[in-house]
Biopython code that builds the backbone (N, CA, C, O; Angstrom):
import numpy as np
from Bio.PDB.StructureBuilder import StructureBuilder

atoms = [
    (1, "UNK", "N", (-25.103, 27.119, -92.699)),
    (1, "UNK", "CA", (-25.273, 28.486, -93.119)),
    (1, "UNK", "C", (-26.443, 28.542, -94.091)),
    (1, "UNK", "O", (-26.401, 27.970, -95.181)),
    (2, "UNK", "N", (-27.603, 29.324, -93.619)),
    (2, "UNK", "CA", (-28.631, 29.773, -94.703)),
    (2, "UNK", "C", (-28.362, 30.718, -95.127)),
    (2, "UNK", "O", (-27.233, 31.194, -95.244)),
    (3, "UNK", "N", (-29.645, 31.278, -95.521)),
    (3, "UNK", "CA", (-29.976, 32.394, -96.763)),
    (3, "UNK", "C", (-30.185, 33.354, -95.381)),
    (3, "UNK", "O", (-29.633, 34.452, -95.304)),
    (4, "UNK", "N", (-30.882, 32.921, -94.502)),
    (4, "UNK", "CA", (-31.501, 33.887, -93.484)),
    (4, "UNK", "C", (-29.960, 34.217, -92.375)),
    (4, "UNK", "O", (-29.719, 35.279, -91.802)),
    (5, "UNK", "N", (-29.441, 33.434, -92.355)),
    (5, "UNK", "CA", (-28.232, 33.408, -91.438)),
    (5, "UNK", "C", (-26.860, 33.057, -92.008)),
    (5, "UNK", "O", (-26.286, 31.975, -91.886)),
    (6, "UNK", "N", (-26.318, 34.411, -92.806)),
    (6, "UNK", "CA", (-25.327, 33.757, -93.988)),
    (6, "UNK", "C", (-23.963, 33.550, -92.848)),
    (6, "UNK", "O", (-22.952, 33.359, -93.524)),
    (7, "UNK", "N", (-23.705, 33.535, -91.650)),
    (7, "UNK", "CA", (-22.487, 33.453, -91.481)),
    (7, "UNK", "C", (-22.825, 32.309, -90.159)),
    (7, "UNK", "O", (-23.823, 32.541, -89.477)),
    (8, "UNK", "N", (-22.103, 31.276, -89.881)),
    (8, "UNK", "CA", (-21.689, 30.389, -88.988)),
    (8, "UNK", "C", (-21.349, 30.948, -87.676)),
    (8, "UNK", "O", (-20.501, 31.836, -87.762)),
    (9, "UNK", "N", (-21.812, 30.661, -86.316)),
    (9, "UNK", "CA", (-21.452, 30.597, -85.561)),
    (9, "UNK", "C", (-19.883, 30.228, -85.168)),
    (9, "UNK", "O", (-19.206, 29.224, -85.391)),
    (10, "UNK", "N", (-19.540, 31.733, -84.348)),
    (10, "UNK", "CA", (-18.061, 30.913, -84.073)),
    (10, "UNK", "C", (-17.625, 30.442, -82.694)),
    (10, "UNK", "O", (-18.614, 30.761, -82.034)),
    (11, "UNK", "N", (-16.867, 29.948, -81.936)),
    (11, "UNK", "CA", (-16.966, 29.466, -80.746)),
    (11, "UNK", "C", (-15.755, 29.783, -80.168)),
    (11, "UNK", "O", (-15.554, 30.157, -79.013)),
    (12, "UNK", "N", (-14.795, 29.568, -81.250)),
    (12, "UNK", "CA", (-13.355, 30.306, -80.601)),
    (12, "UNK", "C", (-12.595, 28.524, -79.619)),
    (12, "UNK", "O", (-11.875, 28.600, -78.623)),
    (13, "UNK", "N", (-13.003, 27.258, -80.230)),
    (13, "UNK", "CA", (-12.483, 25.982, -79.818)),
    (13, "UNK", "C", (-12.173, 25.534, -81.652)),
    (13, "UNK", "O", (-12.614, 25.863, -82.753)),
    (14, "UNK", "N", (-10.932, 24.407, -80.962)),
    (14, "UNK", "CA", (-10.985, 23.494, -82.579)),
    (14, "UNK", "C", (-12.165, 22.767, -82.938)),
    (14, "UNK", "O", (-12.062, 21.848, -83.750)),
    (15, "UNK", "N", (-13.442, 23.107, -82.358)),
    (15, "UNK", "CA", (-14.632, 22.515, -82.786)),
    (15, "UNK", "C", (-15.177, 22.917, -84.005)),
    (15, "UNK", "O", (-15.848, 22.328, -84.852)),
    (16, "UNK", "N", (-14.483, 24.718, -83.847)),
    (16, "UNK", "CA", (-14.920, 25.483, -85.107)),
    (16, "UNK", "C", (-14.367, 24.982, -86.792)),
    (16, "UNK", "O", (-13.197, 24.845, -87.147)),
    (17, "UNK", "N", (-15.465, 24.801, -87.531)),
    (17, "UNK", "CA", (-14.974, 24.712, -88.807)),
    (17, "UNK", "C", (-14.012, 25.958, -89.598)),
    (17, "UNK", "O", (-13.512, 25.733, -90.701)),
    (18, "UNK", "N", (-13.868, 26.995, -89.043)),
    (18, "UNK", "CA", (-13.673, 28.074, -89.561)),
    (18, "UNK", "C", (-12.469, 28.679, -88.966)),
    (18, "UNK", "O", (-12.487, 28.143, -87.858)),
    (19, "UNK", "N", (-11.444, 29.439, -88.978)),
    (19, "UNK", "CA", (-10.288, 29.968, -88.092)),
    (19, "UNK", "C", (-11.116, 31.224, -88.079)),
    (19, "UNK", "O", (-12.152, 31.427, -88.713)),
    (20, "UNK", "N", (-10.521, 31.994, -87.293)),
    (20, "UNK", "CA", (-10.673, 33.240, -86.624)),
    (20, "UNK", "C", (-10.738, 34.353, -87.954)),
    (20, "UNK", "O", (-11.712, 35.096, -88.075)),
    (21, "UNK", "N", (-9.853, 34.373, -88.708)),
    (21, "UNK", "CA", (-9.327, 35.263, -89.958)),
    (21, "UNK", "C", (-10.518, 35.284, -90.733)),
    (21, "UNK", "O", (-11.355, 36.149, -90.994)),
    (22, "UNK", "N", (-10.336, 33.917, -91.070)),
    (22, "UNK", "CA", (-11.838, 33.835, -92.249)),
    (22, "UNK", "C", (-13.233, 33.769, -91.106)),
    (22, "UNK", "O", (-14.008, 33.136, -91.823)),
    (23, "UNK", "N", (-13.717, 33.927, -90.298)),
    (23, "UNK", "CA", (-14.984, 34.341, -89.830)),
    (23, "UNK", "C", (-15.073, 35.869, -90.112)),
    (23, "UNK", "O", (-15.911, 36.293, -90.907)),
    (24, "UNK", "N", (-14.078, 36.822, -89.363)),
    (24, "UNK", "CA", (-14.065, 37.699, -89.575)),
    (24, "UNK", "C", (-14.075, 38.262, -91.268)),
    (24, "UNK", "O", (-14.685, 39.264, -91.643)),
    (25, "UNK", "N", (-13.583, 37.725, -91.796)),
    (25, "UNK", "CA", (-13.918, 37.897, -93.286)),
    (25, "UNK", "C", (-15.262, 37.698, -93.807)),
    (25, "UNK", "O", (-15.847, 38.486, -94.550)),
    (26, "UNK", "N", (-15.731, 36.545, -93.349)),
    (26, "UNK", "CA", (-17.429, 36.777, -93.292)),
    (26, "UNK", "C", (-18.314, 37.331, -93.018)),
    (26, "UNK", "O", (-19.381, 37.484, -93.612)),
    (27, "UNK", "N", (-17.791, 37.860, -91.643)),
    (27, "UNK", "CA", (-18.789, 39.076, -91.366)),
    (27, "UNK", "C", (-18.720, 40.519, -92.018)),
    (27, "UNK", "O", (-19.681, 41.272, -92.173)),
    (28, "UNK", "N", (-16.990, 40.839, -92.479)),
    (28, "UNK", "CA", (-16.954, 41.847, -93.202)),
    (28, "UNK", "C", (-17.682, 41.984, -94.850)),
    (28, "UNK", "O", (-18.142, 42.975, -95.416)),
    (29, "UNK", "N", (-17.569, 40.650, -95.280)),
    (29, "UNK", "CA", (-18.476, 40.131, -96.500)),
    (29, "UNK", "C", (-19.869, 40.923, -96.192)),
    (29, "UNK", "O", (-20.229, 41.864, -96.900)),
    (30, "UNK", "N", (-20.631, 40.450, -95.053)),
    (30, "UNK", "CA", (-21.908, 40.268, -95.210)),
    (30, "UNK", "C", (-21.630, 41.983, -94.882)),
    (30, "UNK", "O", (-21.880, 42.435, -95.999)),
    (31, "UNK", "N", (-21.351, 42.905, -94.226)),
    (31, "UNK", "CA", (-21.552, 44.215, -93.464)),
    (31, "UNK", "C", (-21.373, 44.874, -94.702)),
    (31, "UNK", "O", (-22.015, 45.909, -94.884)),
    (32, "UNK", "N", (-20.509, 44.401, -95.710)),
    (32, "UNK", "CA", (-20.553, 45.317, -97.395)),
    (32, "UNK", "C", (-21.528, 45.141, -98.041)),
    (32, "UNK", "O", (-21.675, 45.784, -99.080)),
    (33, "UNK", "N", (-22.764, 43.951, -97.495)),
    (33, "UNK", "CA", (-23.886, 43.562, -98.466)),
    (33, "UNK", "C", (-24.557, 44.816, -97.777)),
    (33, "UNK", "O", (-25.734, 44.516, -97.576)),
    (34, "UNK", "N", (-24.344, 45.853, -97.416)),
    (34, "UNK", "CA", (-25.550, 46.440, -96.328)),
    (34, "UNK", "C", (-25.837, 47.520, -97.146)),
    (34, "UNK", "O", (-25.045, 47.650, -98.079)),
    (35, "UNK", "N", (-27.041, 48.617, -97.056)),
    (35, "UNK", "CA", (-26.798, 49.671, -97.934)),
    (35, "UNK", "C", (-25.411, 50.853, -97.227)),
    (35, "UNK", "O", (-24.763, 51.586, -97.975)),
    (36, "UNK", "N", (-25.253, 50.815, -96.109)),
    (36, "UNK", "CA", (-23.968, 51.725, -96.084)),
    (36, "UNK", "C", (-22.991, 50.817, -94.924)),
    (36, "UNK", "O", (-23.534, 49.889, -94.325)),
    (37, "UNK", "N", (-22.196, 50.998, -94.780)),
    (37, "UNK", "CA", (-20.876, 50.406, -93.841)),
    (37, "UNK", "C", (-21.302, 50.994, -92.731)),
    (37, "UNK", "O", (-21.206, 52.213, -92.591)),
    (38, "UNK", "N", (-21.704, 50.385, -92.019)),
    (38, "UNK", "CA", (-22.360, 50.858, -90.261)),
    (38, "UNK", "C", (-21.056, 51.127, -89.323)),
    (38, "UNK", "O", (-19.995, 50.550, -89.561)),
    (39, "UNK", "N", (-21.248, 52.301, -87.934)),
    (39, "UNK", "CA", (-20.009, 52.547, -87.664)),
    (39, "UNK", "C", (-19.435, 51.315, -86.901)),
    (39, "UNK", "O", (-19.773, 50.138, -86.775)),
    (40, "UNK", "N", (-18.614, 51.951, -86.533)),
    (40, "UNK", "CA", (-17.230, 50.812, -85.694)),
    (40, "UNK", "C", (-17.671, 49.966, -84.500)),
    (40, "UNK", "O", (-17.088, 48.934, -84.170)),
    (41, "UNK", "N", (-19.271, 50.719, -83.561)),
    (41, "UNK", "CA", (-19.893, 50.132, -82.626)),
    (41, "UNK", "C", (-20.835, 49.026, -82.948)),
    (41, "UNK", "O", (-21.187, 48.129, -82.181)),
    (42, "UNK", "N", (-21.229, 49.225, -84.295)),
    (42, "UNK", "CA", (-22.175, 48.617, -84.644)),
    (42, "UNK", "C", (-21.944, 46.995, -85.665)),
    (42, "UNK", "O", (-22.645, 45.996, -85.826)),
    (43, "UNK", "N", (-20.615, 47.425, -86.164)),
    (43, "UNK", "CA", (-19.667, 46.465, -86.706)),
    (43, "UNK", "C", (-19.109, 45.839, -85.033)),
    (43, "UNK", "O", (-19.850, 44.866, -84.891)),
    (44, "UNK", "N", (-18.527, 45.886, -84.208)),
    (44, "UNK", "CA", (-18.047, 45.219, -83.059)),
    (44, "UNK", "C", (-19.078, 44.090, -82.517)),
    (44, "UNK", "O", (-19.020, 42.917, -82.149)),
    (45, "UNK", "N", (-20.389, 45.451, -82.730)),
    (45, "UNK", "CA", (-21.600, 44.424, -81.772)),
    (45, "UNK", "C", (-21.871, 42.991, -82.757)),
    (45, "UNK", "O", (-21.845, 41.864, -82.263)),
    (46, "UNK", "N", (-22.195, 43.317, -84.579)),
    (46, "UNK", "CA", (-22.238, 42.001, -85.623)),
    (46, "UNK", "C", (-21.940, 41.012, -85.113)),
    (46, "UNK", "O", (-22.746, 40.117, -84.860)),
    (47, "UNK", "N", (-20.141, 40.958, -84.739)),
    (47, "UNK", "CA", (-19.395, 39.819, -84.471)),
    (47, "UNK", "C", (-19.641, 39.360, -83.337)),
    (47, "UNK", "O", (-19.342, 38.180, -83.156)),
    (48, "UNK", "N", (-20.194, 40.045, -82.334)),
    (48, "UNK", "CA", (-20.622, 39.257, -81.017)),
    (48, "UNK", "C", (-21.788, 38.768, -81.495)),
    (48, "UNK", "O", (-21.709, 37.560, -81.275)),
    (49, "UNK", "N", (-23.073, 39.045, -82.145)),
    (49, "UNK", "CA", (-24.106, 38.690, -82.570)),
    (49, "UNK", "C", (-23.782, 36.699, -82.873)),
    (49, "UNK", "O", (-24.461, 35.780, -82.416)),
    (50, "UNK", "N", (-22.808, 36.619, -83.577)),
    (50, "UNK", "CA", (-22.482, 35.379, -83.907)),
    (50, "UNK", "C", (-21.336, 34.478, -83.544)),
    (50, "UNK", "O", (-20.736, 33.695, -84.280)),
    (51, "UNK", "N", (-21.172, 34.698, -82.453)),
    (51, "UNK", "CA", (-20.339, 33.924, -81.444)),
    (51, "UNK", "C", (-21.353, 33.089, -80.515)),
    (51, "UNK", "O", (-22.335, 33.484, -79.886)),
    (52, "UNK", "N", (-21.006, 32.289, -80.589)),
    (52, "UNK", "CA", (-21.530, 30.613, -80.212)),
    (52, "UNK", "C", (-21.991, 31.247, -78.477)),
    (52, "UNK", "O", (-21.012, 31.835, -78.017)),
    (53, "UNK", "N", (-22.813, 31.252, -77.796)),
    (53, "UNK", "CA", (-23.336, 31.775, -76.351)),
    (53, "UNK", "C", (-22.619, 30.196, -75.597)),
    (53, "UNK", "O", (-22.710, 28.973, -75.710)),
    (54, "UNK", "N", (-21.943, 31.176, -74.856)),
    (54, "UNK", "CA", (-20.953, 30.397, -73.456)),
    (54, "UNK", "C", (-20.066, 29.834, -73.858)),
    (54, "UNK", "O", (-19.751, 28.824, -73.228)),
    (55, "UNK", "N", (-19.370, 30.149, -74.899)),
    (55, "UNK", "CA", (-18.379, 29.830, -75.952)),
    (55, "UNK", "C", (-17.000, 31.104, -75.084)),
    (55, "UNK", "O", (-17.083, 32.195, -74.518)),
    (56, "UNK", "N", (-15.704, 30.006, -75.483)),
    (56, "UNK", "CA", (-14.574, 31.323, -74.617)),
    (56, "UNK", "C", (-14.893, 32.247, -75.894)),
    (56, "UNK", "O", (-14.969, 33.381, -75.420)),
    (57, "UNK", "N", (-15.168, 32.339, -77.587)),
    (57, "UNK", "CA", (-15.177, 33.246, -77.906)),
    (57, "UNK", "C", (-15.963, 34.314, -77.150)),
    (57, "UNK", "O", (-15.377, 35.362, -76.877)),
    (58, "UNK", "N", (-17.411, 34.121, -76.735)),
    (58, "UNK", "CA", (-18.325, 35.065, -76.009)),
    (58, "UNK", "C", (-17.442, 35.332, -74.930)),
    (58, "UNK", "O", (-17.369, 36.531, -74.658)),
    (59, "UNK", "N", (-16.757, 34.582, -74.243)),
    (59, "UNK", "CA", (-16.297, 34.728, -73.075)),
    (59, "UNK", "C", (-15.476, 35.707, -73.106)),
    (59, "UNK", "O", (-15.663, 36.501, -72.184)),
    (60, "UNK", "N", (-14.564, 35.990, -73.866)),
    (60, "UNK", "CA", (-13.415, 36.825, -74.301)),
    (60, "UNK", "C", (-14.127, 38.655, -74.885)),
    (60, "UNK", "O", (-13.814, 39.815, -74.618)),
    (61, "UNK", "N", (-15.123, 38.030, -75.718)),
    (61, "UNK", "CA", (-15.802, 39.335, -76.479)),
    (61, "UNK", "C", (-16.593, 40.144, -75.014)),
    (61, "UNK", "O", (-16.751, 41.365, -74.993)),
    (62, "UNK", "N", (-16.964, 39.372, -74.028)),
    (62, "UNK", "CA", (-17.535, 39.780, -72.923)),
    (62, "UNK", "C", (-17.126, 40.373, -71.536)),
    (62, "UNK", "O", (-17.647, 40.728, -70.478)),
    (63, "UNK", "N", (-16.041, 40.291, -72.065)),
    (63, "UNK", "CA", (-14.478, 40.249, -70.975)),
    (63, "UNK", "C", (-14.536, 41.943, -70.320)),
    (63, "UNK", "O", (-14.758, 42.679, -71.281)),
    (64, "UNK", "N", (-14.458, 42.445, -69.528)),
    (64, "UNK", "CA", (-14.312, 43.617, -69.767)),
    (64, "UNK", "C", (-12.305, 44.283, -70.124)),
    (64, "UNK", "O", (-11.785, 45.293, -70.599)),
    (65, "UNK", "N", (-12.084, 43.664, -69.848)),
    (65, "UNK", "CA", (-10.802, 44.226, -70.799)),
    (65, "UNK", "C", (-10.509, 44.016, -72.216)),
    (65, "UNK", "O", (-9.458, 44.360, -72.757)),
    (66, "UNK", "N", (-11.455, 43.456, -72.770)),
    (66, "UNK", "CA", (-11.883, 43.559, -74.159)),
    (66, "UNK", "C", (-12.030, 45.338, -74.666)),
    (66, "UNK", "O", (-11.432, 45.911, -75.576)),
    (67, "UNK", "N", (-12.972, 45.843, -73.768)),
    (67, "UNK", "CA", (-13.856, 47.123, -73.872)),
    (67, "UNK", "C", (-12.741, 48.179, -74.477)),
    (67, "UNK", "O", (-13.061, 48.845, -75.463)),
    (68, "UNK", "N", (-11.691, 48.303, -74.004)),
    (68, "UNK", "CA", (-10.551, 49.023, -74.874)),
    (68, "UNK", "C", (-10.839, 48.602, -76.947)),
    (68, "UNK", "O", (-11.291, 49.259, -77.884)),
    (69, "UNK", "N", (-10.337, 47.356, -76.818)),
    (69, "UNK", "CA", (-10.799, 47.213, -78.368)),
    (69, "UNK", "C", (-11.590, 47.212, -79.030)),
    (69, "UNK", "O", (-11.490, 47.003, -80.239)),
    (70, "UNK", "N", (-12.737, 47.478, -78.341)),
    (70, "UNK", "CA", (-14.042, 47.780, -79.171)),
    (70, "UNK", "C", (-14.256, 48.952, -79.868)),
    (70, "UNK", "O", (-14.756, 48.940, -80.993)),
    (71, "UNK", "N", (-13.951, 49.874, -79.350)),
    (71, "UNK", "CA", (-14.041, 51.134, -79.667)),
    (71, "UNK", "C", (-13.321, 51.489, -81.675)),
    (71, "UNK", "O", (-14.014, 52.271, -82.327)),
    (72, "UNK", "N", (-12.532, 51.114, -82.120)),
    (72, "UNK", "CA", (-12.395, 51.129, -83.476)),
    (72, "UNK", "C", (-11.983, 49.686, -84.596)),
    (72, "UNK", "O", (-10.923, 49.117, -84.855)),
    (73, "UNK", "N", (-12.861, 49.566, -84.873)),
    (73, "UNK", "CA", (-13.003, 48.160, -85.371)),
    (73, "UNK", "C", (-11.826, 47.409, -85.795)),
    (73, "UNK", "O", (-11.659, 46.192, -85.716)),
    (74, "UNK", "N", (-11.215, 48.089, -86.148)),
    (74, "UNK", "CA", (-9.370, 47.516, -86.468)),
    (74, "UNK", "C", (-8.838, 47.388, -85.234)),
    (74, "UNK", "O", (-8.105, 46.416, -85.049)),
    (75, "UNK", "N", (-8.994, 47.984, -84.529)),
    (75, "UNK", "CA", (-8.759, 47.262, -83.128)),
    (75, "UNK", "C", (-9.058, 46.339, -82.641)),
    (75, "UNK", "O", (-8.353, 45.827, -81.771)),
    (76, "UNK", "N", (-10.059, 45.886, -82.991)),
    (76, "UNK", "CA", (-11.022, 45.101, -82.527)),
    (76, "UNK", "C", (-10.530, 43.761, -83.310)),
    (76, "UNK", "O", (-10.024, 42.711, -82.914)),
    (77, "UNK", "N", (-10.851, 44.188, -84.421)),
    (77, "UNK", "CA", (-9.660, 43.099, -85.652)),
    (77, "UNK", "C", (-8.747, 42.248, -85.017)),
    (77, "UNK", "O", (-8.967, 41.062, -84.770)),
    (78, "UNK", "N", (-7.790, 42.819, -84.771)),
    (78, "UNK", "CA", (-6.779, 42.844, -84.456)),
    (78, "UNK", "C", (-6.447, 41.784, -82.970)),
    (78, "UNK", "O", (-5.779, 40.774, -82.747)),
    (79, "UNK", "N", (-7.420, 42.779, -82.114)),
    (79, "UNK", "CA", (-7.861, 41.473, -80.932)),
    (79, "UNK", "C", (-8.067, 40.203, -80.608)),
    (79, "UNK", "O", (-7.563, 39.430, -79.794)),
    (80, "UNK", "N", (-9.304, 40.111, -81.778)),
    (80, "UNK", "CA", (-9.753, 39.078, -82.091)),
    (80, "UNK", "C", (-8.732, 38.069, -82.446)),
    (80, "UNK", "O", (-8.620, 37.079, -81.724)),
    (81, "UNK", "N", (-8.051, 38.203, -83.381)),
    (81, "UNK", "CA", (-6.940, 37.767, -84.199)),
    (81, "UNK", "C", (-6.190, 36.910, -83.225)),
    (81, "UNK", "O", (-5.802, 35.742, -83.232)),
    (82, "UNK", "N", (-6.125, 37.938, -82.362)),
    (82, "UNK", "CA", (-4.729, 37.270, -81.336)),
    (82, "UNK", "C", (-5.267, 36.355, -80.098)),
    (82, "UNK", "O", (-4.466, 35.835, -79.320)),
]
sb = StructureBuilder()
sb.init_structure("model")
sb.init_model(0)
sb.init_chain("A")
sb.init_seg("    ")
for serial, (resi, resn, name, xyz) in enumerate(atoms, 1):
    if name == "N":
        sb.init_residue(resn, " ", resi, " ")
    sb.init_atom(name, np.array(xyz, "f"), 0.0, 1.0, " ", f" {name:<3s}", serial, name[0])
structure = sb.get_structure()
């Protein structure tokens, strides 16, 4: 993790240093460093931004029955989670 890239790639395997809970806590960290809280589409897209490419996390975030939980970020939360 740099200065330029404050949050870790996640992959969604026990390869990850990180559980699911606390990534998402990171990204909510960094989205409060912002000058305003961006909406719920734009917060959904963040967390795909940093999911490991060809990772089941991408795989899952890419899913189309994902597309229901995207739509309000606590949903989305929540998804993820499980």
């Amino acid at each position: 993790m740099t200065q330029r890239d404050p949050i870790k790639e996640f992959s969604g395997t026990q390869d990850d240093d990180i559980q699911p809970t606390e990534f998402l806590k990171m990204v909510n960290r960094y989205l409060m460093t912002q000058s305003t809280v961006p909406p719920d589409d734009l917060r959904v897209a963040t967390v795909g931004y940093w999911l490991k490419t060809d990772s089941p996390a991408e795989e899952w975030y890419n899913e189309p029955t994902t597309q229901p939980s995207k739509t309000k970020y606590v949903d989305f939360e929540n998804a993820f989670k499980a």
